[in-house]
DOFI-395548 format. One line per 5 residues: their letters; for each residue z, x, y of N, C-alpha, C. Coordinates in Angstrom, 2 decimals, always signed. Each point is the difference from the previous one (the first is absolute). Layout:
REM residues N
a = Z/X/Y/Z/X/Y/Z/X/Y; ... $
END
This chain:
REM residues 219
xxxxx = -19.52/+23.90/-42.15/-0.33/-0.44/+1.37/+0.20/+1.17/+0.96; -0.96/-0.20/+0.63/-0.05/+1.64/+1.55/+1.03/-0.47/+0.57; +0.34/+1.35/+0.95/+1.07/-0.41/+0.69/-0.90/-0.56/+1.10; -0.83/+0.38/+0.50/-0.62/-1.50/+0.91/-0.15/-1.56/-0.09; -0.21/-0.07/-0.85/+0.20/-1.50/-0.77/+1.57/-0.55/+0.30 $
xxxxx = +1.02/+1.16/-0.73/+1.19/-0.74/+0.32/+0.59/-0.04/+1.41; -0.56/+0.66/+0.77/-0.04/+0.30/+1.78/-0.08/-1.69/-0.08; -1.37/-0.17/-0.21/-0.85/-1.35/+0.30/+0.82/-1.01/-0.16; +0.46/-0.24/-0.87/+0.87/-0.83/-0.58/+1.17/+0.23/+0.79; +0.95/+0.37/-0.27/+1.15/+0.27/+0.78/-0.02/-0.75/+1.50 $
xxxxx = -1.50/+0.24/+0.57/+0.04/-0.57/+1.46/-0.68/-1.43/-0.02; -1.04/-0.02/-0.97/+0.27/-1.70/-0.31/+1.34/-0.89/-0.47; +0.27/+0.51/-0.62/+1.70/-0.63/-0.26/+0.44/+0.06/+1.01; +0.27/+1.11/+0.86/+0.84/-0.11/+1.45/-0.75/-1.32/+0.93; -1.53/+0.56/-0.11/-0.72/-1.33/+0.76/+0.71/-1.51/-0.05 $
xxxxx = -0.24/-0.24/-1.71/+0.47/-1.12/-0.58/+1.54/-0.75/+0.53; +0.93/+0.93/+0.04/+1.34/-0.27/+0.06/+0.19/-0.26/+1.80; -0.57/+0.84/+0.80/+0.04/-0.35/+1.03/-0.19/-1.30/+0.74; -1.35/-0.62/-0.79/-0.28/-1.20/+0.63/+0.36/-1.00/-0.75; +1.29/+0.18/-1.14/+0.44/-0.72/-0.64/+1.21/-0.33/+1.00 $
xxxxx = +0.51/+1.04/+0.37/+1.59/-0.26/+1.01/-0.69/-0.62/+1.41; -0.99/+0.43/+0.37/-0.60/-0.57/+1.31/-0.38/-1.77/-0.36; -0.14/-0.36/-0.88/-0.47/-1.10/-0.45/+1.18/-0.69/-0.01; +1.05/+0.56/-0.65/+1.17/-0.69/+0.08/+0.63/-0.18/+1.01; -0.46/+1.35/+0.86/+1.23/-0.68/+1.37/-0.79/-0.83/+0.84 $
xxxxx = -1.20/-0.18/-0.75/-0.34/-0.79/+1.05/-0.50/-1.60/+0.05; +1.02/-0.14/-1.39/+0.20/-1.65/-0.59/+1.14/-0.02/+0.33; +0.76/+1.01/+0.18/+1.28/-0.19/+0.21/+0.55/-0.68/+1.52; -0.94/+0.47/+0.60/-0.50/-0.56/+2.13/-0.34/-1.44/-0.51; +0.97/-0.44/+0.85/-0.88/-1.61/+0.49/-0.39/-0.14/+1.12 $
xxxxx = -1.77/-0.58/+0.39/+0.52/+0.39/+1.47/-0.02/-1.59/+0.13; +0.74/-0.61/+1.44/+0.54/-0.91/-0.25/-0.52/-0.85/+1.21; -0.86/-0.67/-0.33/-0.89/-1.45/+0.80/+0.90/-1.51/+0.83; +0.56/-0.05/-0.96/+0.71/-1.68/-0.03/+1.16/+0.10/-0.52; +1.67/-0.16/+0.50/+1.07/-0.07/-0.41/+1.00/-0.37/+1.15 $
xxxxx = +1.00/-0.54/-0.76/+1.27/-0.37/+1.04/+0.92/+0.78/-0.25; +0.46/+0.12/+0.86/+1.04/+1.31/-0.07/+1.68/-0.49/+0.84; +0.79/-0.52/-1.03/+1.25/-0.18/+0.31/+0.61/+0.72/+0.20; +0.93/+0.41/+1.60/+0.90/+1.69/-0.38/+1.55/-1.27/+0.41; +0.97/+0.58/-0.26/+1.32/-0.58/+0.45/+0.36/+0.89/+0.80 $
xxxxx = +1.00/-0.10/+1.10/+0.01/+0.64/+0.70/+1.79/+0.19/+0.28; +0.42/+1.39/-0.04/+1.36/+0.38/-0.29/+0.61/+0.75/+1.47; +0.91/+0.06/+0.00/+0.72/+0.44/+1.07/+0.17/+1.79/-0.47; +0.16/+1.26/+1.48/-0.25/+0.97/-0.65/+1.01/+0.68/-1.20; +0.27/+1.49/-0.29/+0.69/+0.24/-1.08/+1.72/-0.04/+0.88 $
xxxxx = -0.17/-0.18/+1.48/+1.19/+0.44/+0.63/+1.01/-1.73/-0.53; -1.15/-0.38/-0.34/+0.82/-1.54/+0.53/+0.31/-0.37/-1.94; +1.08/+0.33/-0.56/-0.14/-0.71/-1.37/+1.23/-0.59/-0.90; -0.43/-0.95/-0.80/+1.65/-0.16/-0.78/+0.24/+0.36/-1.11; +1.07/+0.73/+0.13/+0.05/+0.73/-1.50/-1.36/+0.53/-0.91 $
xxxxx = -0.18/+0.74/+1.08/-1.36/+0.71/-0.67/-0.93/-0.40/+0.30; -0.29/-1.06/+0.28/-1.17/-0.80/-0.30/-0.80/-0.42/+1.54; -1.10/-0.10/+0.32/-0.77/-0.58/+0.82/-0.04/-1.51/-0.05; +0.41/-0.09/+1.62/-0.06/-1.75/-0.04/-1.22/-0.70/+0.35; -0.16/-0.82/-0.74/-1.42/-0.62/+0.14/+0.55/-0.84/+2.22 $
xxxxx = -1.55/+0.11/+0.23/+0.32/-0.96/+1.20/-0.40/-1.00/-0.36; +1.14/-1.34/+0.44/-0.36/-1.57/-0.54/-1.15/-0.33/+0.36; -0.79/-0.56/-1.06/-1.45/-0.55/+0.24/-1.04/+0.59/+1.24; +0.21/+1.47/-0.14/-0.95/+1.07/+0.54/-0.85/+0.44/-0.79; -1.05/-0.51/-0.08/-1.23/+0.82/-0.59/-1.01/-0.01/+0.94 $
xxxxx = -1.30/+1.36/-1.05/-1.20/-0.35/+0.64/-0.77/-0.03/-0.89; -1.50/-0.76/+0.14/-0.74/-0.46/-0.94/-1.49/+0.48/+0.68; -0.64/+0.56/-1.07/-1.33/+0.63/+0.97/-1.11/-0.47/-1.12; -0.55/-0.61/+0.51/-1.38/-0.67/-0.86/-1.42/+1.25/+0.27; -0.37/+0.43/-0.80/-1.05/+0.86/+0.50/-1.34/-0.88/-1.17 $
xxxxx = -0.93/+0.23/+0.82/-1.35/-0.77/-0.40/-0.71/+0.81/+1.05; -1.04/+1.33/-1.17/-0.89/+0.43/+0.65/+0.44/+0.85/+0.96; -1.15/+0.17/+1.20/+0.77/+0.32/+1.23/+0.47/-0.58/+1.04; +0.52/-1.01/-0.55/+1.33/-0.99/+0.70/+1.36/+0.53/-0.92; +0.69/-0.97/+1.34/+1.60/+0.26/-0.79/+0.20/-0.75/+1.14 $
xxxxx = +1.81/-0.85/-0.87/+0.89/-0.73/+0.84/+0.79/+0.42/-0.36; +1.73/+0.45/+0.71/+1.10/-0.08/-0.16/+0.53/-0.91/+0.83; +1.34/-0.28/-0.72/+0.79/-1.48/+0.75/+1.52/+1.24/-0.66; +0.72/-0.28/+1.36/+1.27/+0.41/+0.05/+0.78/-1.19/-0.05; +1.01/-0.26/-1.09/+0.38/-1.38/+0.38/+1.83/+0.99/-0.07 $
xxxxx = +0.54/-0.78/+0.76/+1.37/+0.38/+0.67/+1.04/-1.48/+0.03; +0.98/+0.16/+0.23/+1.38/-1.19/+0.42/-0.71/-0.15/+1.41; -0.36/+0.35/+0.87/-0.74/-0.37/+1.28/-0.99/-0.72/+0.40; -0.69/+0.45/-1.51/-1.67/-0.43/+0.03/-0.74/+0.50/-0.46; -1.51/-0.18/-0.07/-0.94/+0.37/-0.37/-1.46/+1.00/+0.98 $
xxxxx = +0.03/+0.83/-0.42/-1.48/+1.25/+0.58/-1.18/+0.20/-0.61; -0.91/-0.49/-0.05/-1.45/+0.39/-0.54/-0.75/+0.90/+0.59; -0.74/+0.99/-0.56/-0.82/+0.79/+0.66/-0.85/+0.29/-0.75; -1.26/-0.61/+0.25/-1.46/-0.06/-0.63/-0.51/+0.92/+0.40; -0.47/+1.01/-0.68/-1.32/+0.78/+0.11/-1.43/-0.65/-0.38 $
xxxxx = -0.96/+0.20/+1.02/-1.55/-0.87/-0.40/-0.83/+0.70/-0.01; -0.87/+0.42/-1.06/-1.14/+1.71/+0.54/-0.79/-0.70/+0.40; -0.17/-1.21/-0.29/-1.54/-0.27/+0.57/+0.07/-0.01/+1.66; +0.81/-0.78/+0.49/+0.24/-0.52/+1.56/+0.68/+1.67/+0.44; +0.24/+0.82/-0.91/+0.81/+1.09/+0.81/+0.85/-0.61/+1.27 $
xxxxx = +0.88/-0.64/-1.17/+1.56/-0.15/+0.90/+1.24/-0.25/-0.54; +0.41/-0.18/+0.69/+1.72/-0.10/-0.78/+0.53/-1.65/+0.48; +0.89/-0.34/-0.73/+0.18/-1.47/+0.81/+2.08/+0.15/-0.47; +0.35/+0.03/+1.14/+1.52/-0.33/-0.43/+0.57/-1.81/+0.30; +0.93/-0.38/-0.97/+0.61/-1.58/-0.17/+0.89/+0.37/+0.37 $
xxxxx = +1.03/-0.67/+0.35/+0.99/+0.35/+0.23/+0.83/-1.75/-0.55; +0.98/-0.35/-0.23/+0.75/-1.33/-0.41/+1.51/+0.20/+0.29; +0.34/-0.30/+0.76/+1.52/+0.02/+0.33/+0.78/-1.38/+0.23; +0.20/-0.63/-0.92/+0.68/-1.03/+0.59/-1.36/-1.35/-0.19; +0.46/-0.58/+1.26/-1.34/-0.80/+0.02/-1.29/+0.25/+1.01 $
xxxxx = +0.18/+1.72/+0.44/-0.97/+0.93/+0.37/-0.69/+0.49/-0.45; -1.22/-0.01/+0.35/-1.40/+0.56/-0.52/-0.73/+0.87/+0.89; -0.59/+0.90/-0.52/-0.63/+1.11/+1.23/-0.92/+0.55/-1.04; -1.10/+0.51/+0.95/-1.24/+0.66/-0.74/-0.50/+1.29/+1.14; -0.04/+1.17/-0.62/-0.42/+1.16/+0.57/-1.59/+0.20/-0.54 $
xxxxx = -0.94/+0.21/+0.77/-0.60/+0.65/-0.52/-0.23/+1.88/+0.60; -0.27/+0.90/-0.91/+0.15/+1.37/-0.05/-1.72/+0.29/-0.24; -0.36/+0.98/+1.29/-1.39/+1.07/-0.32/+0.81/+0.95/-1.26; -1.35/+0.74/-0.57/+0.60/+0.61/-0.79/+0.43/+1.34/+0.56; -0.13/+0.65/+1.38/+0.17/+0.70/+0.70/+1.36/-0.19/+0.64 $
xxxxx = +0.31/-1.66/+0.29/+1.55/-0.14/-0.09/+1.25/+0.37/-1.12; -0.76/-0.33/-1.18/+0.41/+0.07/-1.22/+0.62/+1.20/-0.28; -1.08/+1.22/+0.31/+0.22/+0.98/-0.52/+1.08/+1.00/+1.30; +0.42/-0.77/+0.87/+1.04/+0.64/+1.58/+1.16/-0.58/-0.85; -0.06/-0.92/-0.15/+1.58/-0.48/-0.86/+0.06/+0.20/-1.21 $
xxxxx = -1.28/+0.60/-0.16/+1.36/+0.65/-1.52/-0.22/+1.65/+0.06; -0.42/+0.52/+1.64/-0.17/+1.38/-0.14/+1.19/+0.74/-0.26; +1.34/-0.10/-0.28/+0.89/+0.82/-0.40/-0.03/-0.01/-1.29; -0.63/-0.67/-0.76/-0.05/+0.04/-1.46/-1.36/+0.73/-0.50; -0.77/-0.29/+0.79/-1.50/+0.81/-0.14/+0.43/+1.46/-0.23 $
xxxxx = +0.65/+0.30/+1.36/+0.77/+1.55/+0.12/+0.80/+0.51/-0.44; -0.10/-0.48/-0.86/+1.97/+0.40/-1.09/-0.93/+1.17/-0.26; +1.39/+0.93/-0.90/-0.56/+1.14/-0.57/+0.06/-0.41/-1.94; -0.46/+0.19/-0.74/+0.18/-0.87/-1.32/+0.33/+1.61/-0.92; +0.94/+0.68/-0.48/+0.46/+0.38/-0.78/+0.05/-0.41/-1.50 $
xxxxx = -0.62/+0.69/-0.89/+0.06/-0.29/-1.46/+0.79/+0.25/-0.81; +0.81/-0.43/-1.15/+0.84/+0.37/-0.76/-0.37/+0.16/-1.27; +0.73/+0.70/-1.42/-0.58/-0.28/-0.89/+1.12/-0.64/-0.79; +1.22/-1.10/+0.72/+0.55/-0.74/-0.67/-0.76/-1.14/-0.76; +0.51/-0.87/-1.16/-0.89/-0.99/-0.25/+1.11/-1.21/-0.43 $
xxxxx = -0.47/-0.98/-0.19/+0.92/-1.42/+0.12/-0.99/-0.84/-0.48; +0.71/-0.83/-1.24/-0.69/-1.15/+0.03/+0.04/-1.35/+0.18; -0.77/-0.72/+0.83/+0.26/-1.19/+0.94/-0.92/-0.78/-0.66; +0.60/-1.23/-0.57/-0.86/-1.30/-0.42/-1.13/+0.52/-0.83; +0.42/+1.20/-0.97/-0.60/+0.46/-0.84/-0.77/+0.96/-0.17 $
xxxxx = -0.09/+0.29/+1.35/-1.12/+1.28/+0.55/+0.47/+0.74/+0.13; -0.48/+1.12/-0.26/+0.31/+1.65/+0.35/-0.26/-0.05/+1.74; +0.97/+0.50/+0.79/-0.05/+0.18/+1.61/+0.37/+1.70/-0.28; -0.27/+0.24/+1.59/+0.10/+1.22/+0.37/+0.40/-0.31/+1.37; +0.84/+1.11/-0.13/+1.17/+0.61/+1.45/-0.91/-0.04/+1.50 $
xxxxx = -0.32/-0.59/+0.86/-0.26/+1.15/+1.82/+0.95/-1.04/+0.99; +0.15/+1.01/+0.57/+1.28/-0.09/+1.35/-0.92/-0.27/+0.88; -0.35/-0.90/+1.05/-0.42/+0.30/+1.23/+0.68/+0.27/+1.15; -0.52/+1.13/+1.18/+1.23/+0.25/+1.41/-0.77/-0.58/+0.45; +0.58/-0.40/+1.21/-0.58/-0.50/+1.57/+0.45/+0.94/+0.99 $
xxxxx = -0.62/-0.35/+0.67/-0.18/+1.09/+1.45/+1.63/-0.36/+1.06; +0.82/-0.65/-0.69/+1.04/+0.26/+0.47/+0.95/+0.28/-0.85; -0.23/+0.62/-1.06/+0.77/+0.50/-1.24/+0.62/-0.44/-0.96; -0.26/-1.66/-0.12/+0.86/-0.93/-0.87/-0.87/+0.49/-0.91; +0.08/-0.81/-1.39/-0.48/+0.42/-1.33/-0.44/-1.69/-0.66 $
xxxxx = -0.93/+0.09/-0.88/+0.15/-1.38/-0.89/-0.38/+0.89/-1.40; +0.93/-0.24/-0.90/-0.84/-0.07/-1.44/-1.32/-0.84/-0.20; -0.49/+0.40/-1.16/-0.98/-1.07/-0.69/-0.38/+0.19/-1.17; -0.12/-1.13/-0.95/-0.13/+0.61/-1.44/-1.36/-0.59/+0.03; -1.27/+0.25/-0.69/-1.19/-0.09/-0.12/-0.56/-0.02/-1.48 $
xxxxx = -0.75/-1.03/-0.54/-0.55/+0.67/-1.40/-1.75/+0.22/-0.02; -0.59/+0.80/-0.63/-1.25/+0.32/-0.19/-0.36/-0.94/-0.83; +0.64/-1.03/-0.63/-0.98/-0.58/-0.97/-0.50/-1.14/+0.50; +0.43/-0.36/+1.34/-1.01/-0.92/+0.57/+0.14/+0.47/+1.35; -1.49/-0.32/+0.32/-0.50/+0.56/+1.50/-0.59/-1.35/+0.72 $
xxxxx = +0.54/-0.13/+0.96/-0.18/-1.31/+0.83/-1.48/+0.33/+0.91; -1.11/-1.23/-0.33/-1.17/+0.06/+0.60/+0.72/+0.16/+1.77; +0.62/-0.76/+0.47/+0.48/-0.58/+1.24/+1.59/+1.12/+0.21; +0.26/+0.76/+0.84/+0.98/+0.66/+0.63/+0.49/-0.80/+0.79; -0.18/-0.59/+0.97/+0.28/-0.59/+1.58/+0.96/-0.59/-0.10 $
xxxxx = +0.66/-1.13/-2.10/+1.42/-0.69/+0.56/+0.82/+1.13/+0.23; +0.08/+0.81/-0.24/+0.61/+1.04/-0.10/+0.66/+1.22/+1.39; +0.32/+0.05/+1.05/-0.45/+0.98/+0.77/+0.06/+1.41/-0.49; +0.50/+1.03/-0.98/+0.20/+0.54/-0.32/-0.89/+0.31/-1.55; -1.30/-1.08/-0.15/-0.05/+0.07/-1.41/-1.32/+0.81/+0.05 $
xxxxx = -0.67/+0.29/+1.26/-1.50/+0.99/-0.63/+0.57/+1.47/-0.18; +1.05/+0.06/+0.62/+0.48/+1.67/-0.64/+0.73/+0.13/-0.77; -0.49/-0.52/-1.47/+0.51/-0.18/-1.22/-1.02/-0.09/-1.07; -0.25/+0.73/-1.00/-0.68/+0.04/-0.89/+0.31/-1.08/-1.08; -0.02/-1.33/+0.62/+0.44/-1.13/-1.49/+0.79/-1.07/+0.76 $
xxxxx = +0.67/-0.84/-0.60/+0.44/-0.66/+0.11/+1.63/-0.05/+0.48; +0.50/-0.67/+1.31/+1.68/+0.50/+0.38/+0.65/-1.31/-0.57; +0.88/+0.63/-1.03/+1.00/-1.04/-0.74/+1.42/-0.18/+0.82; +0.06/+1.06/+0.58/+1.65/-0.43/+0.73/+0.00/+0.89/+1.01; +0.32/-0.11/+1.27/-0.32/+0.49/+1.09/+1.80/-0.38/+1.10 $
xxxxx = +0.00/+1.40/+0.82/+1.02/-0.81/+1.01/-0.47/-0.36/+1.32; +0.26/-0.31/+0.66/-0.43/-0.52/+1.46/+1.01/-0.28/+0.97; -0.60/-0.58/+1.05/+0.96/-0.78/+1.26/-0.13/-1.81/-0.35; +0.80/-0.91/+0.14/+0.46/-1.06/+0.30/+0.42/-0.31/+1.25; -0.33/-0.04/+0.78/+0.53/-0.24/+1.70/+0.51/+1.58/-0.26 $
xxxxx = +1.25/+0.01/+0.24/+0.63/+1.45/+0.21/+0.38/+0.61/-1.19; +0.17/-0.31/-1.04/+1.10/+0.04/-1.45/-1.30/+0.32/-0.48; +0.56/+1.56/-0.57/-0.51/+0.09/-1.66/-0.25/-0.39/-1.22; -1.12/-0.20/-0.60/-0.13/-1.15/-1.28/-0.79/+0.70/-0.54; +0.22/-0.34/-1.44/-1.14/+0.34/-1.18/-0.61/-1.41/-0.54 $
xxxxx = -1.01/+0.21/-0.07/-1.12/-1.15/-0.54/-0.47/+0.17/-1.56; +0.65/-0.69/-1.13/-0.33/+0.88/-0.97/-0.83/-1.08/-0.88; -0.93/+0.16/-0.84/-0.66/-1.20/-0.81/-0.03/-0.69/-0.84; +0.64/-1.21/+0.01/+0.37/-0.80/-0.82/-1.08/-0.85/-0.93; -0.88/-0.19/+0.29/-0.99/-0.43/-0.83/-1.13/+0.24/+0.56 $
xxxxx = -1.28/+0.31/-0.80/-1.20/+0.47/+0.10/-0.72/-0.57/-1.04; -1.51/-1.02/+0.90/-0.31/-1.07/-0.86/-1.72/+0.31/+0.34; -0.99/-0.44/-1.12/-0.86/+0.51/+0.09/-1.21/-1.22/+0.09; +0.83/-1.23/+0.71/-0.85/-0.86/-0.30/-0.94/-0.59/+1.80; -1.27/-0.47/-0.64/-0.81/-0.28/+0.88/+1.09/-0.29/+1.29 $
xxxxx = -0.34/+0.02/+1.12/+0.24/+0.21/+1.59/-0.36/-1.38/+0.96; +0.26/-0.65/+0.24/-0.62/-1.16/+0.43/-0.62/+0.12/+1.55; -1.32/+0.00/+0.11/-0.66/-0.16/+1.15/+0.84/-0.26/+1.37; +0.59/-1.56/-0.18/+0.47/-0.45/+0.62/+1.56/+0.89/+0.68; +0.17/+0.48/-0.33/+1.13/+1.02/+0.56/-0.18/+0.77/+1.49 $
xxxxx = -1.55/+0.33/-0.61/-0.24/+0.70/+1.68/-0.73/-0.72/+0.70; -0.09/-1.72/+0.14/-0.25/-0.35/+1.15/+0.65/+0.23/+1.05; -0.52/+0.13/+1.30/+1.20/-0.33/+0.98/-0.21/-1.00/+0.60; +1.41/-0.30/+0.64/-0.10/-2.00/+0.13/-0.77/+0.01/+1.32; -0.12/-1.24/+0.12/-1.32/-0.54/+1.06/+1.52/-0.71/+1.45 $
xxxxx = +0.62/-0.49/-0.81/+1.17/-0.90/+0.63/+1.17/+0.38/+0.04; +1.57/-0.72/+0.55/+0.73/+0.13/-0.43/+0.86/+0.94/+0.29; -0.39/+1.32/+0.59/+0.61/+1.30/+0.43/-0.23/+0.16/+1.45; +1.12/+0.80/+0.87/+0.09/+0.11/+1.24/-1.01/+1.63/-0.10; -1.15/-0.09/+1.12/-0.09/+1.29/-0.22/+0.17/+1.16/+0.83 $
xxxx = +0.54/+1.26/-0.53/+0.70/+0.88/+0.52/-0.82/+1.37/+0.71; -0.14/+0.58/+0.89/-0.50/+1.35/-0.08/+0.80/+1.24/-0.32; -0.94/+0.82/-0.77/+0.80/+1.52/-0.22/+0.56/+0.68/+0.57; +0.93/+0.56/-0.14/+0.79/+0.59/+1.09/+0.13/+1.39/-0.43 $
END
């Protein structure tokens, strides 16, 4: 065999192998349409017992994504927070349940995007730590804010969310955020994910009610 021939070869094999690993990483991506997304939600690393992070009593959040919709519901010892994203109506709709109080916001998406502009503006730093959360490979980025606090966030590539918006922090992320820290009124918290479920989304989630709620303007 010429040595041209084995040239030839050599770079078909390279051909071959290339779009063998490209193929793979790219079964390895989910991108991700329809899922509920349970995180629990913990008090920060300052606050702990004997090592350990304390769960906050019956603090979670739950984010239904369907499409380009999404609902999260913050449920708390206080109460309950919904915040619907709607692409079609381009708007936002906040619930609010406190007690035997009811309130309904509705949000332009131009409002939307003023309240969560300190998160828009973070600066997002990458790491090449890795962790695995509810089975997934995550990866390390820090975000700053423009007044110098910090949040971690762990993220995985193997699923990529059609819908960013439950998220404020989630389009500057390549994948999916498994555990994240944040604000709670004033107190530091990590939100980390306790179950991740892949089943159909029910329509009915993002109605918003007709009745029943006091309604509020944005402030």
């Amino acid at each position: 065999m010429s040595n041209r021939c084995r040239q030839m070869n050599r770079k078909f094999l390279l051909g071959l192998l290339c779009a063998a690993c490209l193929c793979s990483g790219l079964q390895a991506q989910r991108r991700l349409t329809e899922a509920t997304l349970v995180y629990k939600i913990y008090f920060d690393e300052a606050d702990t017992i004997a090592g350990s992070s304390v769960h906050l009593q019956e603090a979670q959040s739950i984010s239904y994504l369907k499409g380009a919709n999404s609902r999260t519901d913050l449920v708390t010892q206080a109460g309950k927070q919904s915040t619907l994203f709607i692409s079609k109506t381009a708007q936002v709709v906040l619930l609010k349940e406190y007690g035997g109080q009811r309130y309904l916001t509705r949000l332009s998406l131009q409002q939307w995007e003023q309240s969560n502009k300190k998160y828009r503006e973070a600066t997002i730093q990458f790491f090449s730590d890795t962790l695995r959360i509810a089975g997934y490979r995550c990866n390390k980025a820090v975000a700053t804010m423009a007044d110098g606090s910090t949040f971690s966030i762990w993220y995985t590539g193997e699923l990529v969310p059609l819908n960013k918006e439950f998220l404020p922090m989630a389009g500057a992320l390549p994948g999916l955020i498994l555990s994240f820290e944040t604000l709670l009124g004033e107190r530091k918290v990590r939100y980390t994910i306790d179950q991740l479920l892949f089943n159909p989304v029910p329509q009915v989630l993002f109605d918003i009610p007709e009745s029943g709620y006091r309604l509020l303007e944005a402030q």
